[in-house]
mmCIF file of the N, C-alpha and C atoms, coordinates in Angstrom:
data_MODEL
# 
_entry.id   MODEL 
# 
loop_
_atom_site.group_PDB 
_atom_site.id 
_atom_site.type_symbol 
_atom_site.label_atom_id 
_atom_site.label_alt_id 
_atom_site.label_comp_id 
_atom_site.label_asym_id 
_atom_site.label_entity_id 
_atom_site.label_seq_id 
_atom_site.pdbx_PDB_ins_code 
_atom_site.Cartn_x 
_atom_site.Cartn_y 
_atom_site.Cartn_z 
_atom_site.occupancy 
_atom_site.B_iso_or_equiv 
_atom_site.pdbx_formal_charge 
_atom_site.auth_seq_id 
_atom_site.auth_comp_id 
_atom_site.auth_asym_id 
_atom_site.auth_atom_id 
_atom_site.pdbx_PDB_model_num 
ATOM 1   N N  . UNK A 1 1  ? 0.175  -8.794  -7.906 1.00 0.00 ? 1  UNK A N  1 
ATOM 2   C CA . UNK A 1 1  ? -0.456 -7.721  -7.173 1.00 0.00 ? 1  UNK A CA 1 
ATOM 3   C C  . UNK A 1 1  ? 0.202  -7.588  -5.796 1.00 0.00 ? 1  UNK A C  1 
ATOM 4   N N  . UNK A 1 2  ? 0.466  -6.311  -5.323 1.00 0.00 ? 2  UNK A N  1 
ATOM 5   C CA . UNK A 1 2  ? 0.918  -6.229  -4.207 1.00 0.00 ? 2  UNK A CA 1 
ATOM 6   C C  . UNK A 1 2  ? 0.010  -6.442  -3.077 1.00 0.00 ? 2  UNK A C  1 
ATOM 7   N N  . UNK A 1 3  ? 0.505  -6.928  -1.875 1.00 0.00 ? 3  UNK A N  1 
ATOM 8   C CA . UNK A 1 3  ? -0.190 -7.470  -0.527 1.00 0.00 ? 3  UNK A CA 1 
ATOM 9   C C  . UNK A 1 3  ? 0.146  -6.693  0.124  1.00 0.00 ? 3  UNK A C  1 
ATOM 10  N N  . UNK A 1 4  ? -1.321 -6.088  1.178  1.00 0.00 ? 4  UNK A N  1 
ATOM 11  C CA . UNK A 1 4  ? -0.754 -5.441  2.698  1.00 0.00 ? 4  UNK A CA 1 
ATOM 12  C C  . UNK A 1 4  ? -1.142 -6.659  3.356  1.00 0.00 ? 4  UNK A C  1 
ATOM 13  N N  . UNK A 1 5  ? 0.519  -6.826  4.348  1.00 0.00 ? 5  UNK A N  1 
ATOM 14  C CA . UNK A 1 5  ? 0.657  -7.434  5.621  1.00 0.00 ? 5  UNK A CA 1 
ATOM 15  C C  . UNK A 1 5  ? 0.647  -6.735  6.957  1.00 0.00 ? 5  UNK A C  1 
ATOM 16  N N  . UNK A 1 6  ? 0.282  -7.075  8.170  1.00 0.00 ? 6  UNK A N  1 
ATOM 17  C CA . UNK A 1 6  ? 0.402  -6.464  9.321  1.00 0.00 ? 6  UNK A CA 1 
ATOM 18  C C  . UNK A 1 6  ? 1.718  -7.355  9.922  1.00 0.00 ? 6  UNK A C  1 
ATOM 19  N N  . UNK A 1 7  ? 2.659  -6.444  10.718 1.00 0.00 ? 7  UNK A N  1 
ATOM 20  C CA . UNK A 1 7  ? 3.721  -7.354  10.957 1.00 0.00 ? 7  UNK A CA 1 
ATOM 21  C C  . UNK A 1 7  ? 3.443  -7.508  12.685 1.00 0.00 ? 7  UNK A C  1 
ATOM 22  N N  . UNK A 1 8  ? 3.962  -9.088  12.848 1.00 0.00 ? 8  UNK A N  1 
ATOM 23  C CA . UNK A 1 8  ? 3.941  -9.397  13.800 1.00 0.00 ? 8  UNK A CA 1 
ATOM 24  C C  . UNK A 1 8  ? 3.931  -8.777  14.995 1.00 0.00 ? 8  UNK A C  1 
ATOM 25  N N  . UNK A 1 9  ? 5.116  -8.311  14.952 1.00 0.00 ? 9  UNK A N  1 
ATOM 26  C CA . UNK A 1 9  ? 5.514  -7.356  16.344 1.00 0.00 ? 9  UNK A CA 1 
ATOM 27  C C  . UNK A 1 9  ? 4.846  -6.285  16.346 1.00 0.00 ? 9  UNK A C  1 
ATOM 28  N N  . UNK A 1 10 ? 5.088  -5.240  15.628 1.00 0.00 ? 10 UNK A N  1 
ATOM 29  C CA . UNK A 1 10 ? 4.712  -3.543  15.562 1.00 0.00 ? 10 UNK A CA 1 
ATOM 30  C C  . UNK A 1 10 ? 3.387  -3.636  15.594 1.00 0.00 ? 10 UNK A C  1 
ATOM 31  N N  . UNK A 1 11 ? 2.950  -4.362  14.822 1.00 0.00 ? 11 UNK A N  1 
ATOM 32  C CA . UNK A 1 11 ? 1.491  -4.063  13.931 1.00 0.00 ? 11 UNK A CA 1 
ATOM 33  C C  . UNK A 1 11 ? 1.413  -3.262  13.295 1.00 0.00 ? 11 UNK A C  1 
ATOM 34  N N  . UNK A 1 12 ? 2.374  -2.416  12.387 1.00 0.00 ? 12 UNK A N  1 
ATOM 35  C CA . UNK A 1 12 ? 2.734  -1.744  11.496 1.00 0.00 ? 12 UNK A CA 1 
ATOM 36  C C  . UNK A 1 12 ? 2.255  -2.421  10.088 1.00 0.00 ? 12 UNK A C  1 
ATOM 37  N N  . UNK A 1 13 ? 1.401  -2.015  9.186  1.00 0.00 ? 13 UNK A N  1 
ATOM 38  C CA . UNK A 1 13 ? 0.864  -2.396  8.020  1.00 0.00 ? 13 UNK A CA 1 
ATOM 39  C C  . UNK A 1 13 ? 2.158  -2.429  7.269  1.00 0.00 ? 13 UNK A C  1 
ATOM 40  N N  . UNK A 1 14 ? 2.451  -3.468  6.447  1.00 0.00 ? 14 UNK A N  1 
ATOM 41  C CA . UNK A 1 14 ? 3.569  -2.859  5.258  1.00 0.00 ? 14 UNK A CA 1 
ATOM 42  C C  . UNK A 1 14 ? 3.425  -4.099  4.150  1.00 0.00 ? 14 UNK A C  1 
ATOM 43  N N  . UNK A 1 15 ? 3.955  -3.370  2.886  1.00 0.00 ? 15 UNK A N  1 
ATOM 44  C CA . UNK A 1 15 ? 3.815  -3.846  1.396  1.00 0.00 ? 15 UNK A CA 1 
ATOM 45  C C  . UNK A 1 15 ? 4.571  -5.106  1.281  1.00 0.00 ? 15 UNK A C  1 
ATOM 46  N N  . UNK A 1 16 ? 3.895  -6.127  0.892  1.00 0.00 ? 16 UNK A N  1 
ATOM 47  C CA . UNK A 1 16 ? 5.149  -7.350  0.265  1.00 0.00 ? 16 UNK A CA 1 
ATOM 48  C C  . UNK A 1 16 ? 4.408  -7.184  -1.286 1.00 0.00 ? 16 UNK A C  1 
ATOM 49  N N  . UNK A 1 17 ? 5.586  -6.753  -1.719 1.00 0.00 ? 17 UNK A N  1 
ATOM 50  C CA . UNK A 1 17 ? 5.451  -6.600  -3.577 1.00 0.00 ? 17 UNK A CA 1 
ATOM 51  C C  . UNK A 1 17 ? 5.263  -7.273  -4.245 1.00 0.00 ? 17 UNK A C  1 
ATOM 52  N N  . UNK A 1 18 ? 4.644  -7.211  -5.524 1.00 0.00 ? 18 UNK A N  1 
ATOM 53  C CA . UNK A 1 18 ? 4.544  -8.150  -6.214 1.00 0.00 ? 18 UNK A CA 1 
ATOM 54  C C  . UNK A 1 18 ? 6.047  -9.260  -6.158 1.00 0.00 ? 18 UNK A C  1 
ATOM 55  N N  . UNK A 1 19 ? 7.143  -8.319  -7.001 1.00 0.00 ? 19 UNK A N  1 
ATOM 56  C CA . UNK A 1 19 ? 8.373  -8.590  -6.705 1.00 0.00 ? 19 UNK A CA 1 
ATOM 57  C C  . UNK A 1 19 ? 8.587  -8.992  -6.175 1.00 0.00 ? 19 UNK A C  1 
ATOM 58  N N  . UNK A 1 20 ? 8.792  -9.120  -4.908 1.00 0.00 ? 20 UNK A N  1 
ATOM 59  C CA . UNK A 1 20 ? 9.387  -9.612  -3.444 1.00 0.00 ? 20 UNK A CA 1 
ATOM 60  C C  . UNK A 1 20 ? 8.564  -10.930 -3.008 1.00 0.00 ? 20 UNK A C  1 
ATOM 61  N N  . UNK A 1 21 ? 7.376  -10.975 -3.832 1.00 0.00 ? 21 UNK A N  1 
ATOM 62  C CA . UNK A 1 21 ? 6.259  -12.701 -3.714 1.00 0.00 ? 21 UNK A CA 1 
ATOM 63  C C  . UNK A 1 21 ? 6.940  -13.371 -4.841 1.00 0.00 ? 21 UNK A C  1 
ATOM 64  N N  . UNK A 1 22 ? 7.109  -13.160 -5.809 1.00 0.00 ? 22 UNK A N  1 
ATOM 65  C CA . UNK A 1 22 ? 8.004  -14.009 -6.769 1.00 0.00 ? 22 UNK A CA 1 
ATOM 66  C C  . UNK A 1 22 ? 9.758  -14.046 -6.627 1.00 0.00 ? 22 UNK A C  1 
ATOM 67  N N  . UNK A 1 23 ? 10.463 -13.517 -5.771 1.00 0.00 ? 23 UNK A N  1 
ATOM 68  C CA . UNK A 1 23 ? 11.399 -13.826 -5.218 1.00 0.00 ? 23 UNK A CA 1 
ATOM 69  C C  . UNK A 1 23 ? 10.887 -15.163 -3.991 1.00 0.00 ? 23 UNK A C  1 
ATOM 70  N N  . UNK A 1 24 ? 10.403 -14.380 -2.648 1.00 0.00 ? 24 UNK A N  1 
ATOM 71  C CA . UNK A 1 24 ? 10.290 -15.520 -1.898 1.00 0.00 ? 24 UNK A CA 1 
ATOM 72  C C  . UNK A 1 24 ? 9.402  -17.197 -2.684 1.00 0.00 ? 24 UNK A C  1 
ATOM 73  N N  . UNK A 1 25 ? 8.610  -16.924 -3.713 1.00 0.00 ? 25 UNK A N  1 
ATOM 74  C CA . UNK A 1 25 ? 8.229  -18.071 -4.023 1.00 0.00 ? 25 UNK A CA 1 
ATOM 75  C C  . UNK A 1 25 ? 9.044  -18.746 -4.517 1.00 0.00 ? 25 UNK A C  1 
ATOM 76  N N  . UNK A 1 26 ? 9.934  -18.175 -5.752 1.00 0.00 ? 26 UNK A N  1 
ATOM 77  C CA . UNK A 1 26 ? 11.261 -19.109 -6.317 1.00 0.00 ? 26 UNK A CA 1 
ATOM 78  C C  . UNK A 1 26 ? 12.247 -19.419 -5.253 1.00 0.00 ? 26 UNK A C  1 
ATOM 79  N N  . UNK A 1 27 ? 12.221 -19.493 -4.186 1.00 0.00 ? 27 UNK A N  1 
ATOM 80  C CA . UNK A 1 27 ? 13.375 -19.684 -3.395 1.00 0.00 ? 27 UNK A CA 1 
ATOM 81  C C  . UNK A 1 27 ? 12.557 -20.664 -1.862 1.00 0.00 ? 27 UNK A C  1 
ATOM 82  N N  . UNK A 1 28 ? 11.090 -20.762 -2.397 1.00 0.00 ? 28 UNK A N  1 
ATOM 83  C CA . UNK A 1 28 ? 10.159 -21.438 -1.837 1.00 0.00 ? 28 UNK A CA 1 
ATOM 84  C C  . UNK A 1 28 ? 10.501 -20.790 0.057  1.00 0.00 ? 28 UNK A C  1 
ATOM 85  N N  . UNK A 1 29 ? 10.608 -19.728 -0.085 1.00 0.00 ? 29 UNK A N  1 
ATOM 86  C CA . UNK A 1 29 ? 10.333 -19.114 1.473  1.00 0.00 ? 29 UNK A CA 1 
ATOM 87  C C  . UNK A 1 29 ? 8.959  -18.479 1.207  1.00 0.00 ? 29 UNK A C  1 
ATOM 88  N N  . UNK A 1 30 ? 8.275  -18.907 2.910  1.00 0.00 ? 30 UNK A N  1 
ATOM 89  C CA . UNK A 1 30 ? 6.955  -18.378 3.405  1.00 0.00 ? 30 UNK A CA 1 
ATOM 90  C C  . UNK A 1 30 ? 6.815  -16.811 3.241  1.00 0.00 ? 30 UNK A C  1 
ATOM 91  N N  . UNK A 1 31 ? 5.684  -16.690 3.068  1.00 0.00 ? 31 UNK A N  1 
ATOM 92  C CA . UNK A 1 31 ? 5.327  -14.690 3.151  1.00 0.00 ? 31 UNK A CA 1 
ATOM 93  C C  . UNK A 1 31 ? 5.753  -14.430 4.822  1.00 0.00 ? 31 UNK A C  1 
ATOM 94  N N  . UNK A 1 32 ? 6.813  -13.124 4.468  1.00 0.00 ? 32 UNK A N  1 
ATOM 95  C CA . UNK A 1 32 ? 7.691  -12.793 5.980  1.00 0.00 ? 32 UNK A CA 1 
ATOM 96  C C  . UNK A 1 32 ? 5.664  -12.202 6.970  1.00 0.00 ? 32 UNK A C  1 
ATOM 97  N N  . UNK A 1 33 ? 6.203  -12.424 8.231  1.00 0.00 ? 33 UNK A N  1 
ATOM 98  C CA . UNK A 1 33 ? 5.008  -12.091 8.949  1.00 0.00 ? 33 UNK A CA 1 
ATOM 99  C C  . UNK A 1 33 ? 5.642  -10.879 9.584  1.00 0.00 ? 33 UNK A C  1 
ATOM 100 N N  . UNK A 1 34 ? 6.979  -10.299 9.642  1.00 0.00 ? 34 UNK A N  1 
ATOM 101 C CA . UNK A 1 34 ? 7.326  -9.004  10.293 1.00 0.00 ? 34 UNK A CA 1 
ATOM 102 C C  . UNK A 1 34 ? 8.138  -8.068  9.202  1.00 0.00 ? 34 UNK A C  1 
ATOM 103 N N  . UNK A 1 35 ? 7.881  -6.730  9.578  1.00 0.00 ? 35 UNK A N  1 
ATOM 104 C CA . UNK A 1 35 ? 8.539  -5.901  8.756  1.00 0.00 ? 35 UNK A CA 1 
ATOM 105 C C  . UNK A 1 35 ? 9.775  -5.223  8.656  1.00 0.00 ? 35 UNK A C  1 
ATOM 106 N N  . UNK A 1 36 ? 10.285 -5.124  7.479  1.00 0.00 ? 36 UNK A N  1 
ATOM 107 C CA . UNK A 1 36 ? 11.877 -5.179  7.250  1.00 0.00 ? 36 UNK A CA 1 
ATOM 108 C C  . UNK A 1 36 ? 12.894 -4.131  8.700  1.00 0.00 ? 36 UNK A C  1 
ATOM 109 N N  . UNK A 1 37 ? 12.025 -2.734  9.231  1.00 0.00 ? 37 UNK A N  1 
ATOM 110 C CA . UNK A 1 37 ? 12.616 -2.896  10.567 1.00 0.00 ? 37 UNK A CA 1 
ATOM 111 C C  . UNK A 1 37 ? 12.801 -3.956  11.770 1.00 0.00 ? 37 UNK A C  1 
ATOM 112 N N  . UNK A 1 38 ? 11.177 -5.059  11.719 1.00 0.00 ? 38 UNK A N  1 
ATOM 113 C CA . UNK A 1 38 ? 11.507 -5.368  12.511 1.00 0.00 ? 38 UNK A CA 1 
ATOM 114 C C  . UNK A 1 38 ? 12.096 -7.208  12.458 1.00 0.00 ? 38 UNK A C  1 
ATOM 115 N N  . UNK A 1 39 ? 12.388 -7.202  11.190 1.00 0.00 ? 39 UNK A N  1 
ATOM 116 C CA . UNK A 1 39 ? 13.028 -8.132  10.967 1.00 0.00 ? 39 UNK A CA 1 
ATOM 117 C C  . UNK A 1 39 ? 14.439 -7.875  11.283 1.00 0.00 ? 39 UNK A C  1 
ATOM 118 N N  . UNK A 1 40 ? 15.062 -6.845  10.658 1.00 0.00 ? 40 UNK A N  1 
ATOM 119 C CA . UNK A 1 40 ? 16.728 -6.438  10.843 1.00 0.00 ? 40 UNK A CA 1 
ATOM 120 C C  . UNK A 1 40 ? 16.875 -6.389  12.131 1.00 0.00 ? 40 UNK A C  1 
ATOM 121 N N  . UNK A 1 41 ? 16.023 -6.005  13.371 1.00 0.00 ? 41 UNK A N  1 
ATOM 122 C CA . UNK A 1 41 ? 15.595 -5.827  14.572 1.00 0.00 ? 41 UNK A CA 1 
ATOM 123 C C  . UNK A 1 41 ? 16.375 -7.540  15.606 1.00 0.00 ? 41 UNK A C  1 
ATOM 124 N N  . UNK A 1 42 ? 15.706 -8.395  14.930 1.00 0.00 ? 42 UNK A N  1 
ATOM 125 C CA . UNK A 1 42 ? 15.734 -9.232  15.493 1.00 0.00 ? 42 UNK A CA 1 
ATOM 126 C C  . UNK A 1 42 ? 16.557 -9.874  14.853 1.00 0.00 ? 42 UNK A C  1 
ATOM 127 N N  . UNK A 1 43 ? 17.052 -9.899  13.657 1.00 0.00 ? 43 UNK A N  1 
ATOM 128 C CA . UNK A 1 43 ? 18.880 -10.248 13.276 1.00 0.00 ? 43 UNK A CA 1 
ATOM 129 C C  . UNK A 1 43 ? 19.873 -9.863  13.934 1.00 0.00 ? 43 UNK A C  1 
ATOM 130 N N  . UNK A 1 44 ? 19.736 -8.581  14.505 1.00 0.00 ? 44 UNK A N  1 
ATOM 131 C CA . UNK A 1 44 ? 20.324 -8.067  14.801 1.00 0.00 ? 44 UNK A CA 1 
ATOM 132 C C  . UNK A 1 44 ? 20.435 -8.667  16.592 1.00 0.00 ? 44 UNK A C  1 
ATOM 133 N N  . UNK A 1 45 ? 19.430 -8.336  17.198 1.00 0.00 ? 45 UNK A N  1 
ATOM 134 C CA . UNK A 1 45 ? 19.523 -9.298  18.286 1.00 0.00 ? 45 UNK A CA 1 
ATOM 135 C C  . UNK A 1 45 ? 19.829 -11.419 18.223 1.00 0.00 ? 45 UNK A C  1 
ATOM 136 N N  . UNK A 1 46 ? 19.711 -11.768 17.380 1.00 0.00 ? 46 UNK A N  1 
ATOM 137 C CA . UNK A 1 46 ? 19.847 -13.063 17.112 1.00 0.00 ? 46 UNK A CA 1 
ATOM 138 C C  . UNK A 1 46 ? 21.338 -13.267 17.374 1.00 0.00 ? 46 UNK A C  1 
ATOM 139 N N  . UNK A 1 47 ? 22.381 -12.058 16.359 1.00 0.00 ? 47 UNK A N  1 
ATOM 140 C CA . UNK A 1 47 ? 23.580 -11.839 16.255 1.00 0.00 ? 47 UNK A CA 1 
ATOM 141 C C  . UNK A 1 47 ? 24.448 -11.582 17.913 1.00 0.00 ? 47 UNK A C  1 
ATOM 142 N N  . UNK A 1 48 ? 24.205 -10.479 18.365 1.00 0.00 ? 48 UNK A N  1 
ATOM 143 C CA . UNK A 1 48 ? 24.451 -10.422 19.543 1.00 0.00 ? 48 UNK A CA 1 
ATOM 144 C C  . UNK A 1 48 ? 24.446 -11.436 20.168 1.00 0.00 ? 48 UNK A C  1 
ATOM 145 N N  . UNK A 1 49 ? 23.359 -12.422 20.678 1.00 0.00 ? 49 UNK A N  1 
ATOM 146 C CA . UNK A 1 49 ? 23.342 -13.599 21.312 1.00 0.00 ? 49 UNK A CA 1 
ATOM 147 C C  . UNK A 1 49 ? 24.323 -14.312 21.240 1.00 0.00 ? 49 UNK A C  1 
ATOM 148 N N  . UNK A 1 50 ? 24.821 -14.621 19.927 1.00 0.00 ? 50 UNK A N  1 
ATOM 149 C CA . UNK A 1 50 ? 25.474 -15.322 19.400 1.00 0.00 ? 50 UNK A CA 1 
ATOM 150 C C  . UNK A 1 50 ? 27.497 -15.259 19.757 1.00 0.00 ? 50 UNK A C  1 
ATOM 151 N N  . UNK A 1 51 ? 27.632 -13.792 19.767 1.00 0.00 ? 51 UNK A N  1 
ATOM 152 C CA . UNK A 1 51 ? 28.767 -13.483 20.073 1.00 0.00 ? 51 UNK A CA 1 
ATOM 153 C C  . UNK A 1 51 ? 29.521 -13.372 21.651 1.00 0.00 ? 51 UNK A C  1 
ATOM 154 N N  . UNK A 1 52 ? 28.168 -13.483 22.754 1.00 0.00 ? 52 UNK A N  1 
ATOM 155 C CA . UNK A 1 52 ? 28.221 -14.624 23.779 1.00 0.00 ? 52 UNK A CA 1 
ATOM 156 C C  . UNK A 1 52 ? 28.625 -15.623 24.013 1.00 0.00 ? 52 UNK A C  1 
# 
């Protein structure tokens, strides 16, 4: 069954799929707490840092 999450940052409601819970479970990662903008968001800044 699909889950609404509220994501961390935004507080933007968004879907973790059925799909996407049986991916992160076989690969034993936690349910994400931010949403896929604002995850890429902060890859994206992680990256930058990095090239410092």
């Amino acid at each position: 069954m699909d889950k609404k999450i509220v994501c961390k940052d935004c507080g933007q409601e968004f879907v973790f799929t059925k799909g996407e819970q049986e991916f992160y479970l076989s690969r034993q990662f936690s349910e994400p707490v931010r949403c896929k903008a604002c995850r890429d968001a902060r890859k994206n800044q992680k990256n930058k840092e990095k090239t410092y």
